[in-house]
N, C-alpha and C positions, 0 to 999 in steps of 0.2 A: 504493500500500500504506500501509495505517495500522498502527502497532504501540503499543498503551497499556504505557508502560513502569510500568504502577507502580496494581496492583489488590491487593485483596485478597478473600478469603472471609470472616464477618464473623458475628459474631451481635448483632442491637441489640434487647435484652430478649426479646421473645417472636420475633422474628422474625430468623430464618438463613437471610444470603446464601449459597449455593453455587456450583459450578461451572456448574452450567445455568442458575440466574439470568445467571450472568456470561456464558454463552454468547448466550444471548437478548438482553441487554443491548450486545455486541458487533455482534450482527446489527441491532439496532434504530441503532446509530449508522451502521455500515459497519467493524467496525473488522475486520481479520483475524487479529491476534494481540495476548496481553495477557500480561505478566508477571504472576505470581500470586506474592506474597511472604509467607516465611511470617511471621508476630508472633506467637508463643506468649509473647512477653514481653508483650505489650497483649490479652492473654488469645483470641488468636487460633488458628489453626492451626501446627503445629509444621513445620519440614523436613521429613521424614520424609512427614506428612499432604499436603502440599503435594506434593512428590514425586508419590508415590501420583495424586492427583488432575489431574498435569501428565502421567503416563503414558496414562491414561486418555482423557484430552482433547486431540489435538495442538494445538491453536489456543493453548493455555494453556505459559507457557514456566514454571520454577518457581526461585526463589530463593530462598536459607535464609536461616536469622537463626540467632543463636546467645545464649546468654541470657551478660550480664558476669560475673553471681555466679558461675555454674558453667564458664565457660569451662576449657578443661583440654587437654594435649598429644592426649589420645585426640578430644576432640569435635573440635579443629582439624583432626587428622588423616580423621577422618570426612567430615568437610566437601570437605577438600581432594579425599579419594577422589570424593566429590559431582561437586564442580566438573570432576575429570580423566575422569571417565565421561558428562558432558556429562548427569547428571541432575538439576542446577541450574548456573546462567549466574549466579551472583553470592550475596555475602552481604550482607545487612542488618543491620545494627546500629540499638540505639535509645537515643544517650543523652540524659538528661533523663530518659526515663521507668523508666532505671534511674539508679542515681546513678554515674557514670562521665564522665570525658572522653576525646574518639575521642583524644587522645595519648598514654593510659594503655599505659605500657611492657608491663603484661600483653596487651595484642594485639597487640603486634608479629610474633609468629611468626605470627598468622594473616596479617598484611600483608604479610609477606614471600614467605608461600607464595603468596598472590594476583597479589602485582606478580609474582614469579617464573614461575609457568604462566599470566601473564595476564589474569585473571580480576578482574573489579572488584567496589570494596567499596561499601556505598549506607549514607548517613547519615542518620539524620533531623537537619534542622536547621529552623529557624525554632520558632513556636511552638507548645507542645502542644495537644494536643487537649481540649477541654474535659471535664473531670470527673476528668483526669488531676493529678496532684501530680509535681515537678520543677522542679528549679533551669534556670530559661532559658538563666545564660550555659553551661551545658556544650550547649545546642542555636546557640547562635550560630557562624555560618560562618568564623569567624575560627581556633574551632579548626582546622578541616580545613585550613587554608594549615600548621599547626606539621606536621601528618601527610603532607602532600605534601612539604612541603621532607624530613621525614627519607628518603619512597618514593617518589622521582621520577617511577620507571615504573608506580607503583600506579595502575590507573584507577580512578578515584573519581566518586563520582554524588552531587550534595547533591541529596537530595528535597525539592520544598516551595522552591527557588531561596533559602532562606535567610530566606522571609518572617516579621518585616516588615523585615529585615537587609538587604533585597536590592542594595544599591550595598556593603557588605560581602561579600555573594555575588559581586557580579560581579566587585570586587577580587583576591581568592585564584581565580576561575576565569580571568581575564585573567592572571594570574600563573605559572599552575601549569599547563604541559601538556596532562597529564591528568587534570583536575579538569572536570567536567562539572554541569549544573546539570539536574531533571527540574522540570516544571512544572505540577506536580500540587498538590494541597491548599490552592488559597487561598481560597475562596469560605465561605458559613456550610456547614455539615456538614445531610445530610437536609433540603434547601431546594431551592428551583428556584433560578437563577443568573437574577438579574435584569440589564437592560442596563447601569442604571447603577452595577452592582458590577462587571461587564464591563471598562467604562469604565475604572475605578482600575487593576483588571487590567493594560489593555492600559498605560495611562499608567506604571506600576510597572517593568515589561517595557521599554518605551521608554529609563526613565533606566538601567534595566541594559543595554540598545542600546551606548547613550553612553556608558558607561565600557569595554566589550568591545569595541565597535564592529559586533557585528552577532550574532546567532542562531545561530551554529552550532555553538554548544556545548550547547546546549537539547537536552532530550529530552520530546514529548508525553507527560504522564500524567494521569492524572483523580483515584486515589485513590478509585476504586470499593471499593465501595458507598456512600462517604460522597457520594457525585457522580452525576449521569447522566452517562453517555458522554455521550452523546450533545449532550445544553446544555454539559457542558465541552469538549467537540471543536468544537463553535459559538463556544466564547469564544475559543479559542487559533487557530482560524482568521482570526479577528478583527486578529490582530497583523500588523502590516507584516511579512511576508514575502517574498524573491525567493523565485523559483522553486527554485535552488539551497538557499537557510535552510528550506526547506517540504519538501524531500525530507529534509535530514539532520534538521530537529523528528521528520520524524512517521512516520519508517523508517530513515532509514540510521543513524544514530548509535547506536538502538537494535541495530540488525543487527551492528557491528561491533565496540561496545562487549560486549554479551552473547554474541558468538560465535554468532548463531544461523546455522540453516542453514533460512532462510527465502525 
């Protein structure tokens, strides 16, 4: 079983990715299930939209995001109702692309309800996306070690491994329990994935080996549509994996971290 933790739906100027791209796009690789996350803060689809669109498609699992400026006891509570009726398996946050750091005491009630019913929170870290404006250090992994030490049992996912941070990434996820890294977004955006960008890839991946000491906090993602599945599931297979580190990348950690019932 493959599970891509970390897709989205997508407009890039004239052209919008949807659920049946993303369906087709799964079957051209092999994959059998994809998170769909919402980013209406990166002018994307909203919770709600996402939802909607994960009801419809079971292959598609749905994650919300919630915007910093408007955060508020009622949208938490929304959320949280989300998360306990099993119509999305996580929230996303995006700092940098808004101006916030994930230690900002205004989200703590959301953290609290997430480590409390279990449910984990996903960060972007490393760096933004071109054409975007934000301050890098609030995307550097460093913050998420101050957010784990306050929520122990918060499960947490740094998207992106914290690149180009990543011996900082693997620092705070050797450290912190349940701190987890997905391995999505490193490549250029709307390109083919040549070998020898591969390469750095895998070499990147290795020195974060050597400080964790192994893969099994990794989670497969690709960051669809900026990716094919298909050349990014070619690149991450590429990594020295045991048999054991190659089940929890590219399904179980998925499976157990988002509560699926896959």
């Amino acid at each position: 079983m493959i599970i891509d933790s970390h897709t989205h739906n997508y407009k890039d100027g004239d052209k919008e990715y949807t659920a049946k791209d993303l369906l087709a796009s799964m079957d051209e690789a092999g994959i059998d299930y994809s998170m769909l996350i919402a980013d209406s803060t990166v002018g994307g689809e909203s919770t709600e939209e996402v939802v909607k669109t994960c009801e419809e498609n079971p292959r598609l699992k749905a994650i919300g995001s919630v915007e910093y400026k408007t955060i508020n006891d009622s949208k938490v509570g929304k959320l949280v109702g989300y998360l306990k009726d099993g119509k999305i398996h996580g929230i996303k946050l995006y700092p940098g692309y808004e101006d916030f750091y994930p230690f900002d005491e205004k989200l703590f009630p959301l953290y609290e309800q997430c480590q409390e019913i279990g449910k984990p929170v996903i960060f972007h870290t490393g760096v933004l996306q071109e054409g975007f404006s934000g301050l890098l250090k609030q995307v550097h992994p460093l913050n998420i070690d101050e957010v784990a030490n306050k929520f122990p049992e918060l499960k947490i996912v740094m998207a992106h491994f914290g690149n180009p941070w990543v011996i900082d990434a693997a620092a705070v996820t050797a450290g912190n329990k349940n701190v987890y890294v997905d391995l999505s977004g490193y490549f250029w955006v709307f390109a083919p994935i040549p070998q020898k960008d591969i390469y750095l890839f895998v070499q990147d991946l290795t020195y974060f080996k050597s400080f964790v000491g192994d893969f099994k906090k990794c989670l497969f993602g690709t960051d669809w549509p900026l990716y094919s599945q298909k050349e990014y599931l070619g690149a991450v297979k590429q990594l020295p994996l045991s048999d054991e580190e190659r089940d929890l990348v590219f399904w179980k950690n998925a499976k157990e971290i988002f509560s699926l019932e896959v």
